[in-house]
N, C-alpha and C positions, 0 to 999 in steps of 0.2 A: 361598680356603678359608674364610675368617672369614666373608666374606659367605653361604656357599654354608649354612654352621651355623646363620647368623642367620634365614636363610631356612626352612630345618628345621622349626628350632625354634618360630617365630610361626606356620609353618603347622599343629604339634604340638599346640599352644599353642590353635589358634582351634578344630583337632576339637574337642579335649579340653571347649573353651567351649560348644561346638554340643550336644555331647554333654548336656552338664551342661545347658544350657537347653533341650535335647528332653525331657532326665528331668524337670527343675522343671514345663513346662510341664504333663505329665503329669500331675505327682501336683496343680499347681493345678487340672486340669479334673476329677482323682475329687474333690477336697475342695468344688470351687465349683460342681459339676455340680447342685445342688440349688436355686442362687441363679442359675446361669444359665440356671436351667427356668424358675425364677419369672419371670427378666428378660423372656423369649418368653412365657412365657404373657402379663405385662402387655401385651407390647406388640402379641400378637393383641387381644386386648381392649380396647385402646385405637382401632387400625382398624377394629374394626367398630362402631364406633361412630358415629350417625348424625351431620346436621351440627352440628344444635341440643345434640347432646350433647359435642359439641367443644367449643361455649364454654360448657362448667360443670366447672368443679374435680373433679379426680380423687376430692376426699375429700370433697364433696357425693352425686358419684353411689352412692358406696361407702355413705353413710349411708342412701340411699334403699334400693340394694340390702338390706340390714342390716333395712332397715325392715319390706320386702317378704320377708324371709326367706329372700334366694337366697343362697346359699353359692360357685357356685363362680366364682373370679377375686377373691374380698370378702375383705380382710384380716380376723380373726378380731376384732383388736385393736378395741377400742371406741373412734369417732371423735368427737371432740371438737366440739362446735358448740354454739353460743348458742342457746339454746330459750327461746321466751318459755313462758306459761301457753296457749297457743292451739297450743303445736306448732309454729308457726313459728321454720324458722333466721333466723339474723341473715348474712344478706349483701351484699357492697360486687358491686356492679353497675355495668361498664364499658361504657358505651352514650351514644349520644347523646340529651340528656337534653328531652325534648319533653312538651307536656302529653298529649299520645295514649299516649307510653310511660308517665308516668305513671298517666294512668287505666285503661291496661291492666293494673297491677301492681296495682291497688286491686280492680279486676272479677276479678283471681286472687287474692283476698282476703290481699295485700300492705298493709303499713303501711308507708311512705315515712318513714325516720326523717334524711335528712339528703341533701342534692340539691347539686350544683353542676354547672352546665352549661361552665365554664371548664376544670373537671377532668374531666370527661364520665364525671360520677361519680354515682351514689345509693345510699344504704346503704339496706337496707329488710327487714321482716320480710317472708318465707314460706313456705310450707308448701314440703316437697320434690316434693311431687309435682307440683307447680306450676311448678317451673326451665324443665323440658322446654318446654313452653308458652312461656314469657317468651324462653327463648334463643334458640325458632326465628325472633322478632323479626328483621328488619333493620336494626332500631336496633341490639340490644342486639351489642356486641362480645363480654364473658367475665363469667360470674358466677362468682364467689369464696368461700369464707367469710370474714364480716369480719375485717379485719388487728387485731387486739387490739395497746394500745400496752405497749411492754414499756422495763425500766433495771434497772440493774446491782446495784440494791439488794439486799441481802440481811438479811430480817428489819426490823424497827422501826429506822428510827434517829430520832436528834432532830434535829428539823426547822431549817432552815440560816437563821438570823437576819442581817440585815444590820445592822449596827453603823455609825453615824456616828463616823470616825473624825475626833479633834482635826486643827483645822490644825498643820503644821509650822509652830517657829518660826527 
């Protein structure tokens, strides 16, 4: 009989659960129903997206978008990029690093600010409307916006002096 209770009861016990996580699921899909429209709409707009547009940064294309003045799929929020005086972003460019790719980046009126071939790397100014072009490369693997270095500073501090310390005696 004790067993026959226990039985009951945990199967009582797991409706009552079922239940309870039918209702929760519920009211998560009215509250997040607006953040899960966004999630599908990104991620229709991410497939249609051509090849060369695959390897360039979600928040490069968004600033072209932005730039061009289309609105829908474009987050509202203003995207942050390194601009020189010429209009050119500042981006890190994952390709294999060859003088043909380089002087196609200069014919797309890029400025090569930093190259290594070991990291199959180039940081370099240009224009946005110009990505498309450079990414449908076979060299080029992903353009980025440059990685800015960042530390955990906060505000001025004074600067960390190294001290010669006395020898022990």
């Amino acid at each position: 009989m004790c067993l026959r209770f226990k039985l009951v009861r945990s199967c009582a016990l797991c409706c009552v659960g079922i239940s309870q996580a039918v209702m929760c699921s519920a009211i998560i899909t009215v509250k997040d129903s607006g953040f899960h429209a966004l999630q599908i709409q990104q991620q229709i707009e991410k497939s249609s997206r051509t090849a060369a547009q695959k390897k360039i940064d979600s928040q490069l294309l968004f600033a072209l978008k932005q730039k061009r003045g289309e609105t829908r799929g474009v987050p509202v929020a203003p995207i942050e990029l390194e601009l020189d005086g010429k209009g050119r972003a500042l981006v890190d460019i994952n390709a294999t690093v060859s003088s043909r790719l380089e002087s196609q980046i200069q014919k797309l009126g890029g400025a090569i600010v930093f190259k290594d071939s070991r990291y199959r790397s180039i940081r370099a100014w240009l224009k946005l409307e110009k990505l498309e072009e450079l990414a449908s490369l076979k060299d080029v693997n992903f353009i980025a916006p440059a990685a800015r270095a960042m530390n955990n500073r906060i505000g001025r501090t004074k600067p960390f002096r190294i001290r010669e310390r006395e020898s022990l005696k």
